[in-house]
C-alpha positions as CSV (number, residue, x, y, z in Angstrom):
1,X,143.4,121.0,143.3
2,X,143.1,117.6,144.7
3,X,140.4,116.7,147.4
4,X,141.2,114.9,150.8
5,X,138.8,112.4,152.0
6,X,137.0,113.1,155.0
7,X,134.6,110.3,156.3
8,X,133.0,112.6,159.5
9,X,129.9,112.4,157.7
10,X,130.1,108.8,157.0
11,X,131.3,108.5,160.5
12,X,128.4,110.3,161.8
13,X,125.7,107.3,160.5
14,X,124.7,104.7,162.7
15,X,126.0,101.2,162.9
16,X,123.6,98.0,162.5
17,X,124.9,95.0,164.0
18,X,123.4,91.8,162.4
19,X,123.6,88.4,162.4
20,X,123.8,85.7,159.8
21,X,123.2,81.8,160.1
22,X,124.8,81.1,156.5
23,X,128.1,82.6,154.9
24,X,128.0,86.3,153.8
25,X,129.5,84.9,150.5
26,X,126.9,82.9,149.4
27,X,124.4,86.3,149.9
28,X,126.8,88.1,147.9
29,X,126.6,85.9,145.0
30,X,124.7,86.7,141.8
31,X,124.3,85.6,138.0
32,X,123.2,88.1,135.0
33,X,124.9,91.2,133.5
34,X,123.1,93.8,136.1
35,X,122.2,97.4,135.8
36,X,123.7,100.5,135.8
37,X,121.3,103.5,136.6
38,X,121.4,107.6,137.8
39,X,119.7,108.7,140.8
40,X,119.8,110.9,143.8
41,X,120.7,109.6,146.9
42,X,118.1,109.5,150.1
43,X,119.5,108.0,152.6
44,X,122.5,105.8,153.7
45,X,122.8,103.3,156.4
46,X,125.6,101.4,157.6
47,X,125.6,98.1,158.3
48,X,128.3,94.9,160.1
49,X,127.4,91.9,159.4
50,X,128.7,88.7,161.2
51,X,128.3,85.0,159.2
52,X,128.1,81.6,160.6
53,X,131.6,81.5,159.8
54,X,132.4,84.3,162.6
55,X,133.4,86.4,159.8
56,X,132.7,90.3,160.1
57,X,131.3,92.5,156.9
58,X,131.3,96.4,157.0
59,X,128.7,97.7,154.7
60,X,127.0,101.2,153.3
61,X,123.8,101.2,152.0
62,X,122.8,103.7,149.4
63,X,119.2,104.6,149.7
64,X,118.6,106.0,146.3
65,X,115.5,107.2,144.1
66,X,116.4,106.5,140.5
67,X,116.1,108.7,137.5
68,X,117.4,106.1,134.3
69,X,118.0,102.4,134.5
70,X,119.4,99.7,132.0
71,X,120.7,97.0,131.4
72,X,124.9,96.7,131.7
73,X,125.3,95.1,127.8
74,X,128.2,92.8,126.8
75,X,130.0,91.8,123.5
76,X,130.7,88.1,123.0
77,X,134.3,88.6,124.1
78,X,133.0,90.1,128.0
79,X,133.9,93.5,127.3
80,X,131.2,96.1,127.9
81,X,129.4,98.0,125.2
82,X,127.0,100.6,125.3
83,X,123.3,99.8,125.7
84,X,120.6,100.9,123.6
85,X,118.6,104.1,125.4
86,X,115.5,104.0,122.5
87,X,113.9,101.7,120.4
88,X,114.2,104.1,117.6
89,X,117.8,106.5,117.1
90,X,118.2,109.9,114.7
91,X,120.0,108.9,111.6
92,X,121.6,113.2,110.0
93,X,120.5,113.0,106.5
94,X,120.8,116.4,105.1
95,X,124.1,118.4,104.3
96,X,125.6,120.3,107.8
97,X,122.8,117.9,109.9
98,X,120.1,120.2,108.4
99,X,117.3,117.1,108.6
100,X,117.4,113.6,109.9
101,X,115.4,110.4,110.2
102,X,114.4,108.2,112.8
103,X,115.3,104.4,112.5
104,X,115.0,101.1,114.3
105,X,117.9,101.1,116.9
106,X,116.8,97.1,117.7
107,X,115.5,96.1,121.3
108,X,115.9,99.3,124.1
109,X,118.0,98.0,127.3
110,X,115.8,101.0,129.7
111,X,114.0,99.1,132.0
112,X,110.9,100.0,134.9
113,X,112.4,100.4,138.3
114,X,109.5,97.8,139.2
115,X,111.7,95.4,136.8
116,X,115.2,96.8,138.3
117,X,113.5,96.3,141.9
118,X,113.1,92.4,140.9
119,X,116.6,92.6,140.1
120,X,118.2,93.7,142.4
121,X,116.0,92.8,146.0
122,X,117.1,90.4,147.7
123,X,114.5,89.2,150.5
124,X,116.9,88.2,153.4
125,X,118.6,91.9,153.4
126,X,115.4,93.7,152.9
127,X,114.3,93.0,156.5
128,X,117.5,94.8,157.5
129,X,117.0,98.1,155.0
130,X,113.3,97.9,153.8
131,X,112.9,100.7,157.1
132,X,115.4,103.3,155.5
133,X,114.5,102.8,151.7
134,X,110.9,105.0,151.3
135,X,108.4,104.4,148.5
136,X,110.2,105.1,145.4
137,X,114.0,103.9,146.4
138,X,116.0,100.6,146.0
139,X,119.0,100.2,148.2
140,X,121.9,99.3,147.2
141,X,125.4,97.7,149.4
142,X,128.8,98.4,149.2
143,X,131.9,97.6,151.6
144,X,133.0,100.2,153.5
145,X,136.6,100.4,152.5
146,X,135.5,100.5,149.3
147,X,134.5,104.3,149.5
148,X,137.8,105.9,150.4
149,X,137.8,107.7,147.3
150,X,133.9,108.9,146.9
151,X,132.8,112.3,149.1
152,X,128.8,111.6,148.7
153,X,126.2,113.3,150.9
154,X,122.4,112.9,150.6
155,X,121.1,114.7,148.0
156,X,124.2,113.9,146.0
157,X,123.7,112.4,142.1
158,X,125.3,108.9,141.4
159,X,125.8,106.7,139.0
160,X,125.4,103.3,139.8
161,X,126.7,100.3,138.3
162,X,126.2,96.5,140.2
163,X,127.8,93.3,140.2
164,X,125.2,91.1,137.8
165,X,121.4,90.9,139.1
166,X,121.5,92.0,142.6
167,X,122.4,95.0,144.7
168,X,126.1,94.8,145.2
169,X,127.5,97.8,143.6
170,X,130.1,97.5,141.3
171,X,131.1,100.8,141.3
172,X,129.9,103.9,141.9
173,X,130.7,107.6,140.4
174,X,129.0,111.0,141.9
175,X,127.7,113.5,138.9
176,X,128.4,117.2,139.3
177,X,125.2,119.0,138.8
178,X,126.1,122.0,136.7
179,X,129.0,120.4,135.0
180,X,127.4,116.4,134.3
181,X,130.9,115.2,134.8
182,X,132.2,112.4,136.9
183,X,133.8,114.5,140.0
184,X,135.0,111.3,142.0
185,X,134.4,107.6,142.2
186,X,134.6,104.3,144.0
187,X,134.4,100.3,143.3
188,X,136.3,98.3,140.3
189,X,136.3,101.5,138.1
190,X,138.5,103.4,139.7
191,X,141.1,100.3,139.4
192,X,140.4,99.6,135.9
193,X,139.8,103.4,134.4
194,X,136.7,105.2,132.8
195,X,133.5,103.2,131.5
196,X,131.4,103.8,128.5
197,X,129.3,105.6,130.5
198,X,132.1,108.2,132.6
199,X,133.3,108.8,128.7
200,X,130.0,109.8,127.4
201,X,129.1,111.8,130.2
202,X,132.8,113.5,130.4
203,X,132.4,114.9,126.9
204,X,128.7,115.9,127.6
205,X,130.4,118.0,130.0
206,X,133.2,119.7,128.0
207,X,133.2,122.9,125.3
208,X,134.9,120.8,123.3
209,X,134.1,117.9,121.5
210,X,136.7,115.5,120.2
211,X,137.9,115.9,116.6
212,X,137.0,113.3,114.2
213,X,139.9,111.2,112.0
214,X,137.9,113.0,109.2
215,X,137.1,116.9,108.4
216,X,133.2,116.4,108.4
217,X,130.8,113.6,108.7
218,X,128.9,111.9,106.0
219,X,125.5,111.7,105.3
220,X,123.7,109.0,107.4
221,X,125.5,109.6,110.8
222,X,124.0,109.6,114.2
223,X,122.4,112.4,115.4
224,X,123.5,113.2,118.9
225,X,120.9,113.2,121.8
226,X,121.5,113.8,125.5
227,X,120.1,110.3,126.1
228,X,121.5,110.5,129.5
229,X,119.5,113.7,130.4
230,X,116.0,113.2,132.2
């Protein structure tokens, strides 16, 4: 059954009007591969902002409290890859996954939310949100006509992907508690179809697994762990 947006709550926040003396674009831009991280939404404020240019910007801020950050990892040809959870991964070594060992996995891509903080802050929109995000949270923006497709409320689990090293969200997908699915979603994603991460999660979240091109695995093949889970 399908869901229809409704954006009374959304409606029912605040405006902040705000004014900027340089162009909204030059605020917006950002270098490095950014982060994608889960966590449970506080608050969220909404903000316009109007440039030097005269130009208006609707924005929602997500007031989260984060539960897993990372680095978003590339491959040389852009495309992006999953990131390493551990510095060390299970390696099945007996017959049916009766024993395994641990190995290097190479450098972990987790990071401290102090480090995702650095990331992601930038010092000329803090003054405008530092108010609504409480010890523990980072804020993150997105435009407004950007969430048509997400029904969020506070409380709500996301999962939280930005545009390089600042706190412009790339897209963003709510978890279902009790199922660890991706129920709806919002940003580039939803334009382009699932990422590693929506995939990973999706089969946590089914009674099925998906069948392997051979009968049985071989000695020497990853163990599973719900790297995800907290």
């Amino acid at each position: 059954m399908s869901r229809i947006y409704d954006n009374k709550p959304l409606n029912s926040i605040p405006v902040e009007n705000h004014s900027l003396s340089a162009s909204w674009e030059s605020i917006t831009k950002s270098s490095g591969n950014g982060i994608v991280l889960e966590a449970i939404i506080d608050k969220r404020s909404r903000h316009v902002i109007t440039d030097a240019a005269n130009k208006k910007y609707r924005y929602v801020v997500f007031h989260v409290r984060p539960k897993f950050i990372l680095k978003r990892k590339f491959n040389a040809q852009g495309d992006e890859v999953e990131p390493n959870f551990d510095l060390t991964q299970k390696v099945n070594t007996g017959y049916l996954h009766s024993s395994y060992k641990t190995e290097a996995k190479g450098t972990s891509d987790k990071i401290s939310q102090a480090e995702a903080g650095r990331l992601v802050s930038k010092p000329s929109l803090n003054t405008w949100t530092q108010k609504y995000c409480t010890f523990g949270a980072l804020s993150f923006w997105i435009e407004e006509k950007e969430l048509d497709p997400l029904e969020v409320e506070d409380g709500d689990k996301v999962r939280i992907k930005t545009k390089g090293d600042g706190p412009f969200i790339y897209s963003i997908s709510k978890i279902e508690a009790e199922t660890k699915t991706i129920s709806n979603a919002a940003g580039v994603e939803t334009q382009v179809g699932e990422s590693w991460t929506d995939k990973i999660m999706g089969m946590k979240g089914q009674d099925q697994l998906p069948q392997p091109e051979e009968s049985a695995k071989t000695e020497g093949d990853g163990a599973e762990d719900d790297e995800w889970d907290d």
